[in-house]
C-alpha positions in Angstrom: 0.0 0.0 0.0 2.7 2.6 0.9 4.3 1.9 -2.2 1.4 2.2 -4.1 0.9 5.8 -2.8 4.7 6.8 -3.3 4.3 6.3 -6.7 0.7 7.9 -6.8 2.6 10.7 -5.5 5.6 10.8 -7.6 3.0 10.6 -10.8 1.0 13.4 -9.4 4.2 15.4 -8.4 5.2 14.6 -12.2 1.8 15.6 -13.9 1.6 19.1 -11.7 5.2 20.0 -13.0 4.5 18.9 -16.5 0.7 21.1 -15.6 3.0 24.0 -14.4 5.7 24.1 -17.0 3.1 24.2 -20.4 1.3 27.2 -18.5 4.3 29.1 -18.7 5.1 30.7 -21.7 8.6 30.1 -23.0 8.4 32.9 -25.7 11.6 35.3 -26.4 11.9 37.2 -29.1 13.8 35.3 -31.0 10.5 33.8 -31.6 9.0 36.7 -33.5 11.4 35.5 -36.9 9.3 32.1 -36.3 6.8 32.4 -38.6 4.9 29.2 -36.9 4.3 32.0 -34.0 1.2 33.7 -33.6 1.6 37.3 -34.2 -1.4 40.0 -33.7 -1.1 43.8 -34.2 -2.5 45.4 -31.3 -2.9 48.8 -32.6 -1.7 52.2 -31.2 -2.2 52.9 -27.4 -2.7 57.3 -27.3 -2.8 56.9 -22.8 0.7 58.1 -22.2 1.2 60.6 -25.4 1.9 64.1 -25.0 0.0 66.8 -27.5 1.9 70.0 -28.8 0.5 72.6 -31.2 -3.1 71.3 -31.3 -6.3 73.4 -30.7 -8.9 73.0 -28.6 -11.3 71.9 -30.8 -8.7 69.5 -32.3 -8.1 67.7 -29.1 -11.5 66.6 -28.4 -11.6 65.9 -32.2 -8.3 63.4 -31.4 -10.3 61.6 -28.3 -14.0 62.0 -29.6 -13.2 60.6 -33.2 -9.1 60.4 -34.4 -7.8 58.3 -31.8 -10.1 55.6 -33.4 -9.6 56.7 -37.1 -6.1 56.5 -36.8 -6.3 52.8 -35.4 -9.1 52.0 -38.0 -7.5 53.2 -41.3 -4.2 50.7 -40.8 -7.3 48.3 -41.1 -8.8 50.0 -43.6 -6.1 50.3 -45.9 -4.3 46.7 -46.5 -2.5 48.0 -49.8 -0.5 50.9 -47.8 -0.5 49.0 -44.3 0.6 46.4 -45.3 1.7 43.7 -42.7 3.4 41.6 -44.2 6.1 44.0 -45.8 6.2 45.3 -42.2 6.8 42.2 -40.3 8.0 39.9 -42.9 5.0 37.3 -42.4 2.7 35.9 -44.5 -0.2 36.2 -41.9 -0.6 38.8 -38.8 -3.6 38.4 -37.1 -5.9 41.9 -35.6 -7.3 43.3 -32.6 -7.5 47.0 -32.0 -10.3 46.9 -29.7 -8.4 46.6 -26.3 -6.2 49.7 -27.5 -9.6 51.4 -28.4 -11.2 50.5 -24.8 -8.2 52.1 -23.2 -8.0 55.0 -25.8 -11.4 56.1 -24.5 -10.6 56.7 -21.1 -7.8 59.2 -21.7 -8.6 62.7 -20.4 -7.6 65.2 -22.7 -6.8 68.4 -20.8 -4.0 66.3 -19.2 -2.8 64.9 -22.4 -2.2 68.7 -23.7 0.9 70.0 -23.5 3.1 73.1 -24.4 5.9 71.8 -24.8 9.1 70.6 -22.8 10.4 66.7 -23.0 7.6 65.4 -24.3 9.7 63.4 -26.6 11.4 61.6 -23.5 8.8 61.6 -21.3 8.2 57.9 -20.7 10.8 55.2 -19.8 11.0 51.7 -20.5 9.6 50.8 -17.4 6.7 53.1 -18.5 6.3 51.0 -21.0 6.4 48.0 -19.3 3.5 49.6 -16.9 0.9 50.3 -19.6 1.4 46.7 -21.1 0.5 45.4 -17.6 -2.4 47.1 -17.5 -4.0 45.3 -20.2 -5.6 41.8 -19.7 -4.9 39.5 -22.9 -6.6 36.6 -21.1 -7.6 33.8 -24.2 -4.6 35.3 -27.1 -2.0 33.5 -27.8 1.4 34.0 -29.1 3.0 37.6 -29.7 1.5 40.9 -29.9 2.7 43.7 -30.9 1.8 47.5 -29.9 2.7 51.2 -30.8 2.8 53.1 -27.6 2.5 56.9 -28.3 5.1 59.0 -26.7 4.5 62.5 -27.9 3.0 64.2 -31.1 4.3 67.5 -31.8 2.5 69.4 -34.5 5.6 72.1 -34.0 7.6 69.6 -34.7 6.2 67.7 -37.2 6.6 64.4 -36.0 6.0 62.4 -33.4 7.9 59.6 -31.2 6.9 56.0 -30.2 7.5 52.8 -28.7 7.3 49.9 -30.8 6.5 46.8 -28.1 6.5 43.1 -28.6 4.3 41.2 -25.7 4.3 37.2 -24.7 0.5 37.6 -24.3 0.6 35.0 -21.7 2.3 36.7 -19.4 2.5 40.7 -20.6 6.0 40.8 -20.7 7.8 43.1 -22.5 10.1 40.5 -25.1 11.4 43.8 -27.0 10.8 47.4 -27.5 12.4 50.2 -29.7 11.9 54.2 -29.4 11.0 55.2 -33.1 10.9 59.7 -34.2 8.8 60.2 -36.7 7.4 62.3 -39.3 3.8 63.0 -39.8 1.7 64.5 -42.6 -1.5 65.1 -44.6 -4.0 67.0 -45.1 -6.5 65.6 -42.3 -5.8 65.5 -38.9 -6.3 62.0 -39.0 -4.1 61.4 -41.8 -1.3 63.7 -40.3 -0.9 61.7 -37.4 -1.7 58.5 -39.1 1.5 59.0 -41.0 3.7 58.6 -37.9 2.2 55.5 -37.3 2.8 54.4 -41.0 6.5 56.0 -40.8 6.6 53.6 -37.6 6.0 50.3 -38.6 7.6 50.6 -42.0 10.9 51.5 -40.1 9.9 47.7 -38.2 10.7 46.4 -41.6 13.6 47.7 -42.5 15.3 47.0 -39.2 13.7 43.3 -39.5 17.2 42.0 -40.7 19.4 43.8 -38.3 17.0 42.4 -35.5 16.9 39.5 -36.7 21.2 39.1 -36.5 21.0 40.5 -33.6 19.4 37.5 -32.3 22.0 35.5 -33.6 19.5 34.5 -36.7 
């Protein structure tokens, strides 16, 4: 009897380690050059960016309706966004709408500024804070973000994180601090263009990534 529940316990001991060890995700991100892992574009978090040169009228604009269209035309627009020139995969799954759900509880006054650092403003353990405030409970795989630092209409351009995320866990495998220039006619499109200028800089630093990682 005794020996039958020594090994009952070393099988259960066996099974909860085995349990344990496929609940943990063992994604780097080396694993982003893997096609065979899941990728999904995120969209562009606005919670932490800083606005310069913008009206009144053209910040509520940006929360009530830009935020979204910015976030909805790289959806819109396959031919110009497209993903897989930007991530060198042949499929990149979507999901703006936990970006969006955050997007709408920014207050705007406090996003307004006049100026100052805005362009270093957030660290990469800022970073790492917003990405923990977001539940990815059911994804799998990789996601990837576009954290807005600043937007300075001043300056033309604006500058942003580009974060990779085990979606498991909401850890932070990568980020990079892209400055960018925007334009158009629309203050959608303006902005929008930053956010194009972003991830097609993602593609051309795909390769030097990639060695990087000893790939």
């Amino acid at each position: 009897m005794k020996r039958i529940n020594l090994f009952s316990n070393i099988f259960l001991l066996i099974a909860c380690f085995a349990f344990t060890k496929s609940g943990i995700s063992q994604l780097t991100f080396k694993d982003y050059f893997n096609e065979q892992t899941p990728l999904t574009y995120l969209g562009v978090d606005f919670t932490q960016a800083k606005i310069t040169g913008q009206t009144d009228y053209e910040m509520k604009d940006l929360k009530d309706r830009q935020f979204e269209g910015i976030n909805e035309v790289v959806l819109n627009e396959p031919k110009k966004y497209d993903f897989s020139k930007f991530f060198h995969r042949s499929n990149t799954q979507t999901d703006i709408s936990l970006v969006e759900a955050h997007n709408n509880k920014i207050d705007i006054d406090k996003a307004k500024s006049t100026g100052g650092d805005d362009e270093n403003h957030l660290s990469p353990a800022d970073v790492e804070k917003v990405v923990k405030s977001y539940s990815f409970s059911g994804k799998k795989g990789m996601g990837v973000m576009i954290i807005m630092e600043s937007m300075s209409k001043p300056k033309e351009r604006g500058t942003a994180y580009l974060v990779f995320i085990d979606l498991s866990n909401n850890k932070v495998l990568y980020s990079e601090k892209f400055s960018e220039k925007g334009g158009g006619f629309s203050l959608r499109n303006y902005w929008a263009k930053v956010v194009y200028n972003v991830l097609d800089s993602a593609g051309d630093k795909y390769k030097t990534w990639k060695k990087n990682n000893g790939l």
